[in-house]
N, C-alpha and C positions, 0 to 999 in steps of 0.2 A: 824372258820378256820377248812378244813377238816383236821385231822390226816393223816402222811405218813404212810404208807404201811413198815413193816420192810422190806420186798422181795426187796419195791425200793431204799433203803436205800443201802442195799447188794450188791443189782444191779449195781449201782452207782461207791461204791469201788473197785468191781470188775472189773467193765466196765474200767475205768479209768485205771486199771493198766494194762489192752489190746488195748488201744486206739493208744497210740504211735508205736504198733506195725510195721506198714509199713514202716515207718521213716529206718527203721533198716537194708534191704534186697533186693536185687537185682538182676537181672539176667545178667550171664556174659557169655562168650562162653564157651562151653564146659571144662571143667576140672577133670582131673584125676589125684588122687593121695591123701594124708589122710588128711582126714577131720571130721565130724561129720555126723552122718545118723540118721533118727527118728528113735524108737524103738515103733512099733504098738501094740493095743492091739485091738482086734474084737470089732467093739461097742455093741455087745451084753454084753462084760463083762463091760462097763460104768453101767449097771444095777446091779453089785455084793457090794452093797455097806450094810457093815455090820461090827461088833464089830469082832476083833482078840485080841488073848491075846497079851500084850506088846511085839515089835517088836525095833528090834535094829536101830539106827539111822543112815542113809545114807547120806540124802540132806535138810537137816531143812531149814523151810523157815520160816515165819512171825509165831510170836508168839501173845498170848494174856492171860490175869491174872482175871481169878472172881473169886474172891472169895480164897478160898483156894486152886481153879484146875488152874492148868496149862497147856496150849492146846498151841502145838507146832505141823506148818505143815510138814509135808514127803511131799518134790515137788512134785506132780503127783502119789502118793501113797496114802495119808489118812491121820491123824491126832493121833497123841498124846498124851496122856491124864495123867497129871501127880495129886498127891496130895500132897501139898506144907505145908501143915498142919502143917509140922515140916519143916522150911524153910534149918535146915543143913541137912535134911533126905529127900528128895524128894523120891515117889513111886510113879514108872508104876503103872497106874489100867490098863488103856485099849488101843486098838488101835481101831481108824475108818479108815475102810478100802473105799475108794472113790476113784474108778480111776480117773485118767488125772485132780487132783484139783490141783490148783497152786494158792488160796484165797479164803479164807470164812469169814466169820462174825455171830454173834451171838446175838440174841434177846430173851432175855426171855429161853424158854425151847424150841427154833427154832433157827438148827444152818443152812447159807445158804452160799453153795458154787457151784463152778465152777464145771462140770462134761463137760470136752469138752466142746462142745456145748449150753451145756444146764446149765441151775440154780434149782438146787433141794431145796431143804426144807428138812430136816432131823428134827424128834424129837428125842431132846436128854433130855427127862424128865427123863429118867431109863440109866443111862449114860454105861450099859451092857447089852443093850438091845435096841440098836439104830433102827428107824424106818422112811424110808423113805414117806413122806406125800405128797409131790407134784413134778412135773418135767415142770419145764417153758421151752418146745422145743425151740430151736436154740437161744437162749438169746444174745450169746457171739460169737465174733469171737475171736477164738482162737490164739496164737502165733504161726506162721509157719515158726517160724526158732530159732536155738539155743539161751536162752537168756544168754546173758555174756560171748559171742564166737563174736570173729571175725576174720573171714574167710570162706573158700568152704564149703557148705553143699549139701548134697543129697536134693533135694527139695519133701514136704513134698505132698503123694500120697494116698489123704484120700479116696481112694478106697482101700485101704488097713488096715481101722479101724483110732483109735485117736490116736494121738501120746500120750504117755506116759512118756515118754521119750528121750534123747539122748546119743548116745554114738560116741567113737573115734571109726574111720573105713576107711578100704584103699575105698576108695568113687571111684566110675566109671560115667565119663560123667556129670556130678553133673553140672547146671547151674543158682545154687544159691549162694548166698555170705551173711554172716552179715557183713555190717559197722557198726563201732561204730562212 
């Protein structure tokens, strides 16, 4: 039996937590007045992904535990990096900065997550000194509409870069909606 590929493995968890997507959003007549609008970022910066020092927590998402690091995600910002070594003393080492990720997973010393679009490969052997090693173009379709909102959104204008994320905003003509 041939061995799975860790990439497809990634793929997979990833995949799945964007697949119900559409289920979610819909087009309505025009509406004006406050709701949620995507916050863009150029897709050139989807390629800035590198080590910061510990960065204060905003929108935590999915966690995971090896060993004695603990990696907890920033939604669409980057990843966490704590040492649990002394489980009442937890310490920031680092931050990975990856835009627009919203789930990764980890194999070995290859962590692999969502960048928009794409599924990168990151080595994280030198966990202060992170290095990107591969980029699988267009893997994922991304989420295009607020997750855990429902109501009017600005609908999402990816001529205008990845969404990054979202924010509240007096919304103009918007003819998007999340149901839940």
């Amino acid at each position: 039996m041939k061995p799975v590929q860790p990439w497809l493995c990634a793929l997979a968890v990833v995949f799945a937590l964007g697949a119900w997507s559409c289920e979610f959003a819909r087009e309505l007549d025009f509406f004006t007045g406050q709701g949620m609008k995507p916050v863009y970022v150029p897709l050139s910066a989807l390629n800035d992904i590198r080590n910061l020092p510990p960065q204060p927590i905003q929108q935590s998402g999915s966690i995971l535990l090896r060993d004695t690091l603990f990696f907890m995600l920033e939604q669409r910002r980057g990843i966490h990096l704590f040492s649990i070594a002394d489980t009442l003393n937890p310490v920031a080492l680092t931050f990975w900065k990856i835009p627009a990720v919203t789930s990764f997973a980890i194999s070995g010393d290859r962590l692999f997550a969502d960048n928009w679009r794409d599924l990168v490969t990151i080595d994280i052997s030198n966990i202060y000194s992170i290095r990107l090693v591969d980029r699988q173009a267009n893997a994922f379709e991304p989420l295009l509409f607020p997750p855990n909102y429902n109501g009017p959104f600005e609908c999402v204008d990816e001529s205008k870069g990845a969404v990054a994320g979202w924010e509240e905003a007096q919304i103009f003509e918007a003819k998007c909606r999340a149901i839940n």
